[in-house]
N, C-alpha and C positions, 0 to 999 in steps of 0.2 A: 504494500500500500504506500502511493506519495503520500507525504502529508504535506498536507496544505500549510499556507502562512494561518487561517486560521483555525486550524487543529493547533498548533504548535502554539498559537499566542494563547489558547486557551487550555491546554496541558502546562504550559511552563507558568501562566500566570494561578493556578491552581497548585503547581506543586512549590511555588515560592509562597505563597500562604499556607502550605505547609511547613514551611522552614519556619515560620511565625508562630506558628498556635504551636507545634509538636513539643518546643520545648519548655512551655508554659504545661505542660502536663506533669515533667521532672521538675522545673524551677522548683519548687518548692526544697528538694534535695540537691542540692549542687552537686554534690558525689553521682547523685543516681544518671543526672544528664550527662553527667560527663563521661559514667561508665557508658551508655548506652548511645550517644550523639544522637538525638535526635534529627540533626539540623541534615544528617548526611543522606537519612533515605530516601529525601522528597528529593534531593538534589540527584542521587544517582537514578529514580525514576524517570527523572525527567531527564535524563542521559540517553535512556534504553525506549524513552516513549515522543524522543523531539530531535529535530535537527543540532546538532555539533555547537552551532554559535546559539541559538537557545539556551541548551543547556551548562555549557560556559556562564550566559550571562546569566543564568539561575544562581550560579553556585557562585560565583563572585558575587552579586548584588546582597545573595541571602544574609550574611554576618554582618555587613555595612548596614543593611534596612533594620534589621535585628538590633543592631547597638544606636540607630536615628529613633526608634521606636521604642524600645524598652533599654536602652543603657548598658546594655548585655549580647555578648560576650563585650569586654573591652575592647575597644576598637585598637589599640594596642599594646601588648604584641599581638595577643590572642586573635581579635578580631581578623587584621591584615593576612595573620597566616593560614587561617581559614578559608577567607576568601580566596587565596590562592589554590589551597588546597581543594576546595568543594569545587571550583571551576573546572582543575584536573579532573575530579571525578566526573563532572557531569559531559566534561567535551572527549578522556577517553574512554566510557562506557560508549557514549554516543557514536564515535568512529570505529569504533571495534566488534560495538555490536553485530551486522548482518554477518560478517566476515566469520568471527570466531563463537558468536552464540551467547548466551545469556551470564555463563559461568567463566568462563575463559575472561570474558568482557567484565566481570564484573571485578574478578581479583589483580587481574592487569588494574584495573581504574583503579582499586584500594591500595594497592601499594605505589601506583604511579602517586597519586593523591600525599601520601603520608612522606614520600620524599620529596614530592613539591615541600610538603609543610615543614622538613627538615631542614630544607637548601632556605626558607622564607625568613625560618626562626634563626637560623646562624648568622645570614645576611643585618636580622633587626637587631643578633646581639653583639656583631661586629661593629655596629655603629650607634649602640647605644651602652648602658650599666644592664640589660637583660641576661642572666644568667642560661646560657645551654650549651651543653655539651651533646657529647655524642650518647652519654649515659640517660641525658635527660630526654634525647630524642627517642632511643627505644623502649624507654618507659612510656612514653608519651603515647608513640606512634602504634607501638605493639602490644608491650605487655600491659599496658593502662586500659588498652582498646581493646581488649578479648571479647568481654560481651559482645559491643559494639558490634565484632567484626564476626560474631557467631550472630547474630541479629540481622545482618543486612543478609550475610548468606543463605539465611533460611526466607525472612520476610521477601525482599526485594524483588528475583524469579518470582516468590510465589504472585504479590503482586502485579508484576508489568501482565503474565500471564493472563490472569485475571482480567484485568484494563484492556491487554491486546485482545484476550475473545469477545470483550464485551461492545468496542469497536470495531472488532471484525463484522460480528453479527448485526451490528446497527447498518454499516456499510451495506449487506449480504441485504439486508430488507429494505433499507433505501433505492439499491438500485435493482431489484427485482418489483418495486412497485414505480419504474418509472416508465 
C-alpha cells in the first residue's frame, strides 16, 4: 500500500500524541517511565506505519513538544539526546522496514537509536560539566532499558500488525464499494 500524504499526516500526528499522554501514565513514578520509555513506542510505530521523514520528525519533535508542554524530560541533556535518539528510531524502522521485516527492523532501529543517544550524550558532555562515560552509556542505553527493550519487542509487531490489518481491510472495503 502507498501511503498517502494524508495517511501519514494523520498516523504521525496520532502517534506524537502518543509521545504526550503515554508518559503521563508513568509520570507519577519517574523510575517506572524511565524503566519502561514510554515516549519510544509511538515513535517506533510510526516508523513501521509512515514514511522515513515523518517518522524522523515524530521522534525529534516528540521530547522538545514534551519539555514546551509539561517541563519534562529536561530539555537538557536528556531532552536533546532523545530527540536524536527517537528520530533514529523512527527514520531506521521506517527505511528498513519492507526490506528486512518487522523484527530485523525493529532491533536495527533500537540499537541504531541508543548509539545515536551515546554519540548525543558525549558530544553534550564534551562541551559542557555533564557527567558520561562509557559506563554510564551502557547502563543507560542497555542495562537500564531491559524492560523497555523487552516491551517494545513484544508490544510494537504486535501493534503495527494490528493497525496494518485494520487498514488493510478499511482499504479492501473502500475500494470494493467503488
Amino acid at each position: 500500500m502507498k501511503k498517502s500524504s494524508t495517511y501519514n499526516l494523520v498516523i504521525a500526528s496520532f502517534c506524537l500524541a502518543l509521545t504526550q499522554i503515554l508518559p503521563l501514565l508513568t509520570g507519577q513514578i519517574p523510575q517506572l517511565g524511565n524503566m519502561l520509555a514510554p515516549m519510544h513506542i509511538p515513535v517506533l510505530l510510526c516508523g513501521f506505519l509512515c514514511s522515513p521523514v515523518y517518522a524522523l520528525l515524530v521522534g525529534f519533535t516528540a521530547p522538545i513538544l514534551r519539555f514546551l508542554l509539561f517541563s519534562m524530560p529536561p530539555i537538557m541533556p536528556i531532552g536533546m539526546a532523545m530527540s536524536f535518539e527517537l528520530a533514529t528510531y523512527g527514520l531506521i524502522a521506517s527505511v528498513l522496514y519492507k526490506k528486512y521485516g518487522i523484527y530485523i527492523s525493529l532491533v536495527i532501529s533500537m540499537i541504531s537509536g541508543r548509539i545515536v543517544w551515546g554519540i548525543v550524550m558525549s558530544i553534550i558532555a564534551g562541551v559542557s560539566s555533564v557527567p558520561f562515560g562509557i559506563s554510564a552509556f551502557i547502563m543507560g542505553a542497555f542495562v537500564m532499558a531491559i524492560p523497555a527493550i523487552i516491551l517494545q519487542v513484544i508490544l510494537v509487531p504486535l501493534l503495527v500488525n494490528v493497525i496494518k490489518g485494520r487498514v488493510d481491510k478499511y482499504e479492501t472495503n473502500k475500494s470494493s464499494k467503488s
